[in-house]
C-alpha positions in Angstrom: -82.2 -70.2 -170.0 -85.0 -70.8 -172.4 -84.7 -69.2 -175.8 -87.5 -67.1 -177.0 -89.9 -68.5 -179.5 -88.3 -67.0 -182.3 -84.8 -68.8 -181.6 -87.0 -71.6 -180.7 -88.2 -71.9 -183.6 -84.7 -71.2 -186.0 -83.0 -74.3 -183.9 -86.1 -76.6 -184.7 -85.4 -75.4 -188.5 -82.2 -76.4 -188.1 -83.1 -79.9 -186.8 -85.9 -80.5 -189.3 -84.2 -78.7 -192.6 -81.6 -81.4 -192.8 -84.2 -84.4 -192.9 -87.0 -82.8 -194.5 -84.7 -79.8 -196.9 -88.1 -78.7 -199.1 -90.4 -78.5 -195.5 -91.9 -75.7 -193.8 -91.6 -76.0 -190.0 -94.2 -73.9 -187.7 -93.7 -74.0 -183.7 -96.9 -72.8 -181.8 -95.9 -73.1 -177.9 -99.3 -72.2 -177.1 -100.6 -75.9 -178.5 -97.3 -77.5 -177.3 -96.7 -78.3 -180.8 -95.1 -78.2 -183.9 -95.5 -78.5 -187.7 -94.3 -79.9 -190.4 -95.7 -78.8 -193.8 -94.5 -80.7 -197.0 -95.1 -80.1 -200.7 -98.1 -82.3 -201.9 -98.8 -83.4 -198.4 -100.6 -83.1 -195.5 -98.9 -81.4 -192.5 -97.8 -83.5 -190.2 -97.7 -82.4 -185.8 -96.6 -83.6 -183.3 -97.8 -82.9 -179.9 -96.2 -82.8 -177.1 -98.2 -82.8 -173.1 -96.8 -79.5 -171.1 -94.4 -81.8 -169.1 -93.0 -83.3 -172.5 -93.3 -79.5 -173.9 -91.2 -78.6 -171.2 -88.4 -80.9 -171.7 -88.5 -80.5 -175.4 -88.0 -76.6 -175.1 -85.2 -77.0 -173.0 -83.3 -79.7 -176.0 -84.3 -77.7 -178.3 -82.7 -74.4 -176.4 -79.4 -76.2 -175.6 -79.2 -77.6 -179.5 -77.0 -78.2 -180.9 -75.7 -78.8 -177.5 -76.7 -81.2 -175.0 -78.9 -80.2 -172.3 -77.6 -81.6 -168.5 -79.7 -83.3 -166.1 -80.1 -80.1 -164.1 -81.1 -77.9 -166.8 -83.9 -80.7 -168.0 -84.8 -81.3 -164.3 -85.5 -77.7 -163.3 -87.7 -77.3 -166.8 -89.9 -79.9 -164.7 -89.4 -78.3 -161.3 -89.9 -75.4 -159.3 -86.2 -75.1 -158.4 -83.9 -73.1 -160.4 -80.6 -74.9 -162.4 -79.2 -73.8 -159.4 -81.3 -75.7 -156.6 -81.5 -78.6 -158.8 -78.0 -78.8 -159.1 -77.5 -78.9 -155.4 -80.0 -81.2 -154.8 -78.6 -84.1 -156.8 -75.2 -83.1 -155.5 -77.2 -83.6 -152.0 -78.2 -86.9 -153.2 -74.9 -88.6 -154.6 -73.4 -87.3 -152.0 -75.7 -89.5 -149.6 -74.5 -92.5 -151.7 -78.2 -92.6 -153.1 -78.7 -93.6 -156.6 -80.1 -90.3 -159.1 -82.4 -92.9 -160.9 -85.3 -92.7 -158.9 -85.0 -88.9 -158.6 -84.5 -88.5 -162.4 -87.3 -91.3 -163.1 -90.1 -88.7 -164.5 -86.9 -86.9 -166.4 -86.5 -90.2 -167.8 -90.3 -91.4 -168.6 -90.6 -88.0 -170.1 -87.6 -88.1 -172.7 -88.5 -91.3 -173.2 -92.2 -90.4 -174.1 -90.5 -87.7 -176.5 -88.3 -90.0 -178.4 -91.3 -91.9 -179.3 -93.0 -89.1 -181.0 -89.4 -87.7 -182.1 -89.3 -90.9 -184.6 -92.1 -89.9 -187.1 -90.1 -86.6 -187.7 -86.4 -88.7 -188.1 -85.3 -87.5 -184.5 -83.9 -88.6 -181.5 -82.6 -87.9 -177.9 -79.6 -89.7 -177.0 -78.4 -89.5 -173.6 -75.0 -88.1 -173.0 -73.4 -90.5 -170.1 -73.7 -88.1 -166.9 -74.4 -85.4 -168.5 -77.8 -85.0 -169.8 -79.0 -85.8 -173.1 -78.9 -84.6 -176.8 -81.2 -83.5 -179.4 -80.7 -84.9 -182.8 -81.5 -86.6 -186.0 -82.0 -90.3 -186.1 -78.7 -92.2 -186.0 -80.0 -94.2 -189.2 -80.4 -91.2 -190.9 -77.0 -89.1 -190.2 -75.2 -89.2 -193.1 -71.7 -90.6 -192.9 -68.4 -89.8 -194.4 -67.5 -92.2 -197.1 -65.0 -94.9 -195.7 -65.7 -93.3 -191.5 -68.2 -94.0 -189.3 -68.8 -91.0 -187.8 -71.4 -88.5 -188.9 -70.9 -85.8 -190.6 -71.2 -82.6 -189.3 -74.7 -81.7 -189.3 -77.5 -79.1 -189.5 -75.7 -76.5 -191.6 -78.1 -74.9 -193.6 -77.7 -70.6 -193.1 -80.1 -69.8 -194.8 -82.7 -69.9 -192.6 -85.7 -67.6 -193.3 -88.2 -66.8 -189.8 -91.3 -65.0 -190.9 -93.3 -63.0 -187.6 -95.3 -66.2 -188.0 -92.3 -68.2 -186.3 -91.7 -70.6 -189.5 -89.1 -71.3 -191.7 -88.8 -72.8 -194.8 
């Protein structure tokens, strides 16, 4: 289930506030868009096509989860979760391989993760599952002497104006 914009727009916060902390983060779904405004700079956007936008909306409803397959491949469907899940049940259970089904899922997140990279995220694919909204894994800061990240995104603070930004 899609979030509303306004939820939309606190988890992209969330996302962005730990790699850009003094930013100002604006989501306009009617573009397919959003924005990053930094002091003494030009905003930056990045814009998505309505297939990408769809994908995108659906990470960025399941973050800081993952989203599965089903969830991603219904945003770019007709079918429900629902249908989608019983179709690729259909189709394992045929012995057919999912790649060729999931192939626009898969040009899609990929097409994302290349504009993702400006803004220091990333999607990483959680083995048969789906795939994960994130920060870049080169810029996850790490427990001294571990290498695991720490836990991120914890900023409460969060301000949403009617305006759906947060600074």
């Amino acid at each position: 289930m899609l979030k509303n914009t306004n939820e939309l727009t606190k988890s992209l916060c969330e996302l962005l506030h730990s790699q850009f902390p003094h930013g100002t983060f604006f989501l306009d779904p009617d573009e397919t868009a959003f924005f990053i405004v930094l002091p003494a700079q030009k905003p930056k956007m990045c814009k998505f096509s309505y297939k990408e936008w769809q994908l995108f909306s659906t990470l960025l409803s399941a973050y800081p989860y993952s989203a599965s397959f089903e969830e991603l491949y219904a945003s770019v469907s007709s079918w429900s979760i629902q249908e989608c899940a019983k179709h690729l049940q259909e189709i394992k259970r045929q012995g057919k391989s999912l790649k060729d089904e999931l192939a626009p899922l898969y040009d899609g997140i990929r097409s994302i993760r290349q504009k993702l990279k400006p803004f220091h995220l990333d999607i990483n694919s959680v083995r048969t599952q789906g795939y994960l909204l994130g920060p870049l894994a080169s810029t996850v800061p790490r427990h001294r002497g571990h290498n695991r990240p720490t836990p991120s995104m914890t900023q409460t603070d969060l301000c949403l104006s009617n305006n759906t930004s947060c600074s």
